[in-house]
C-alpha positions as CSV (number, residue, x, y, z in Angstrom):
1,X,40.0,-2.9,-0.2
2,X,39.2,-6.4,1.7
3,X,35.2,-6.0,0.0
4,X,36.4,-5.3,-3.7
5,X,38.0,-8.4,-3.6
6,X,35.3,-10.5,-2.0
7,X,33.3,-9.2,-4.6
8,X,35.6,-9.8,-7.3
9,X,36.0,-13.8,-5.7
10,X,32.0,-13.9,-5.4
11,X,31.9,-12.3,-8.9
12,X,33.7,-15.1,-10.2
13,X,32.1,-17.7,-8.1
14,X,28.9,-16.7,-9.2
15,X,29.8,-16.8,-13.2
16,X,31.7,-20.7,-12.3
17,X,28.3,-21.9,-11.5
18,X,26.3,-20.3,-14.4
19,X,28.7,-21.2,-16.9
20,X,28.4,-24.8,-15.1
21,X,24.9,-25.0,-14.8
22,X,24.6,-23.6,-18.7
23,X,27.4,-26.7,-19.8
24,X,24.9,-29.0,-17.5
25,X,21.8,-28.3,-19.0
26,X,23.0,-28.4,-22.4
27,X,24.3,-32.2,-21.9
28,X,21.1,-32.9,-20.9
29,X,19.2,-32.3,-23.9
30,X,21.6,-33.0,-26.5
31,X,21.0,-37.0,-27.5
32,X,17.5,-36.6,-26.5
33,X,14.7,-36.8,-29.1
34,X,12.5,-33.9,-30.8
35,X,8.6,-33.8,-31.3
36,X,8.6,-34.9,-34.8
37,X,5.5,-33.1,-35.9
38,X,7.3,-29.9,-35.0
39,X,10.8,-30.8,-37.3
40,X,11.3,-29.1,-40.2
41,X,13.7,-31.2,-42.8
42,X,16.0,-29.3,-44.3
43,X,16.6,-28.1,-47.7
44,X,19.8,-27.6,-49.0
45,X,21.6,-24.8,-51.4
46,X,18.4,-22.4,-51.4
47,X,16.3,-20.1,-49.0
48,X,13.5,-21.6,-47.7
49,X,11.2,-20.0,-45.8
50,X,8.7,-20.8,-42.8
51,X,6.3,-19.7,-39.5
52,X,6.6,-21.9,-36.4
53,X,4.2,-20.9,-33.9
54,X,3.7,-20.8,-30.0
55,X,1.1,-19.3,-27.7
56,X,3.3,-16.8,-26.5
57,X,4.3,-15.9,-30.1
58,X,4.7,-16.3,-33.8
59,X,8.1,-16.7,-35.8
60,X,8.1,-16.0,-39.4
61,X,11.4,-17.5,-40.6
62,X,14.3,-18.2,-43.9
63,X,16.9,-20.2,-43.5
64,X,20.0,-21.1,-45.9
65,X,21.3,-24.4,-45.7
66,X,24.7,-25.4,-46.7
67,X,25.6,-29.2,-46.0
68,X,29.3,-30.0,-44.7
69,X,31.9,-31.8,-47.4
70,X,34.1,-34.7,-46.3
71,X,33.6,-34.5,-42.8
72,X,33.9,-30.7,-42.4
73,X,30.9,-28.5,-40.8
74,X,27.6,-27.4,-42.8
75,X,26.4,-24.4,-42.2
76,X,22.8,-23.3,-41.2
77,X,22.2,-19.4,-42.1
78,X,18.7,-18.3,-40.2
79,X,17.1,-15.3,-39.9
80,X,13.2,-14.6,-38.4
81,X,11.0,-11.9,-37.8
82,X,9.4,-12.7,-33.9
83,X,5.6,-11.1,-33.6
84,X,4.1,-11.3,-29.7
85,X,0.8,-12.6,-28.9
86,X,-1.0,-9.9,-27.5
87,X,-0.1,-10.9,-24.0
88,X,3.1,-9.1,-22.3
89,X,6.4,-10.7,-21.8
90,X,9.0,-10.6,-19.0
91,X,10.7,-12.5,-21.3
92,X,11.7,-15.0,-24.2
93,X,14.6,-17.3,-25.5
94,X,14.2,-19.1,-28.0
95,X,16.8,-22.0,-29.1
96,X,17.6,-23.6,-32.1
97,X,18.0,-27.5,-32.3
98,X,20.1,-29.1,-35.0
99,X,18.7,-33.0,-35.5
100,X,19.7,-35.9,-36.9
101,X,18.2,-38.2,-39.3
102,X,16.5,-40.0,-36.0
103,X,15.5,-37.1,-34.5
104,X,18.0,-36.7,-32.4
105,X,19.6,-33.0,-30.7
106,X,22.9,-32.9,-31.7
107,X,23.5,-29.6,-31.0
108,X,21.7,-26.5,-29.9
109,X,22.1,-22.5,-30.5
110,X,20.6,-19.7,-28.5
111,X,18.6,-17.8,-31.5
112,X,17.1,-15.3,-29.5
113,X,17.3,-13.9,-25.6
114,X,15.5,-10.8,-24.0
115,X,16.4,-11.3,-20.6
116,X,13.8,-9.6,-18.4
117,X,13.0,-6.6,-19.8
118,X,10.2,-4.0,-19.9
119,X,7.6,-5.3,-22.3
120,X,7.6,-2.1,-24.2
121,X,11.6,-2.5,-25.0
122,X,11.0,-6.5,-26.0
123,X,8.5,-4.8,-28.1
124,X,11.2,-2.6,-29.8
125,X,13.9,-5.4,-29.8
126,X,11.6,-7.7,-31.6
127,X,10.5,-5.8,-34.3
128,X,13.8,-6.2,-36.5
129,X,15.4,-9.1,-38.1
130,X,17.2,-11.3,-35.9
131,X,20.0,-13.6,-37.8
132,X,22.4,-15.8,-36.7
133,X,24.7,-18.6,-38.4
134,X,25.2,-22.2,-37.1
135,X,27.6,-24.2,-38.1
136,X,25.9,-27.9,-38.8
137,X,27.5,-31.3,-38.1
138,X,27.8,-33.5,-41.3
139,X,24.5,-35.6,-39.4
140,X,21.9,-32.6,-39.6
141,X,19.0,-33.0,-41.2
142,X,16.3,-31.2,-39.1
143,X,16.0,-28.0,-37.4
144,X,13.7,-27.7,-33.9
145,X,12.7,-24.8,-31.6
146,X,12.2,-24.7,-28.1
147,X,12.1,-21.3,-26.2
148,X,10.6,-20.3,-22.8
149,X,8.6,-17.3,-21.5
150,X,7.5,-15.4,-18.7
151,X,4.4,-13.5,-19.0
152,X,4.3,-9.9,-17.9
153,X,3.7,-9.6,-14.4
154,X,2.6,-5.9,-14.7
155,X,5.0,-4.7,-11.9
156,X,7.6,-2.1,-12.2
157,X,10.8,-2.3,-12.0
């Protein structure tokens, strides 16, 4: 009985410091500036559609784009389509950034996370639509993307 609960304590432990680390990082990059050549201004009330690319892969995207009223929260509908590279993946996350009329990241949204997986099943998970909805302080004006990405190491698992 004495090892179920040390596991249970280091269980807990264990998800403390994520969830820390996660609140940490986050901190960080919120406040901090955006490439601007990579921003894409929003347009409000209808779809609008786009493809923001990175070596590792392409996103082909449509987004809805309701701004807040009196104070309240907008709302940022987004949907893509990913398509790899032809290199493998270990894996990909890819985050949305919410900006500010300066450029700013005022607040960020995991759009998409693999975890490491086989290739062949990151193959299978990206070949649907993946949506999500944000809700969008009355200061957006901008949407960003950052991800990160392992390449395939071509070991088993």
């Amino acid at each position: 009985m004495g090892g179920v609960v040390k596991t249970r304590i280091l269980n807990i432990l264990l998800f403390l410091c994520t969830l820390l680390a996660l609140v940490g990082c986050k901190q960080l990059i919120l406040g901090t500036k955006a490439p601007a050549a990579r921003s894409v201004h929003l347009v409000e009330g209808s779809p609008q559609t786009g493809t923001w690319a990175a070596s590792e892969f392409v996103m082909h995207y449509e987004y809805l784009f309701n701004r807040a009223k009196e104070n309240d929260f907008g709302l940022l509908q987004f949907s893509a389509f990913i398509e790899k590279t032809a290199a493998r993946l270990d894996s990909l996350s890819v985050w949305i950034y919410l900006l500010d009329a300066n450029g700013k990241i005022i607040e960020l949204k995991r759009f998409y996370a693999s975890g490491y997986k086989d290739p062949a099943y990151m193959e299978k998970s990206l070949a649907r639509r993946l949506t999500t909805r944000v809700p969008a302080p009355p200061e957006t004006v901008a949407i960003n993307f950052a991800y990160t990405a392992a390449a395939w190491n071509g070991g088993s698992r």
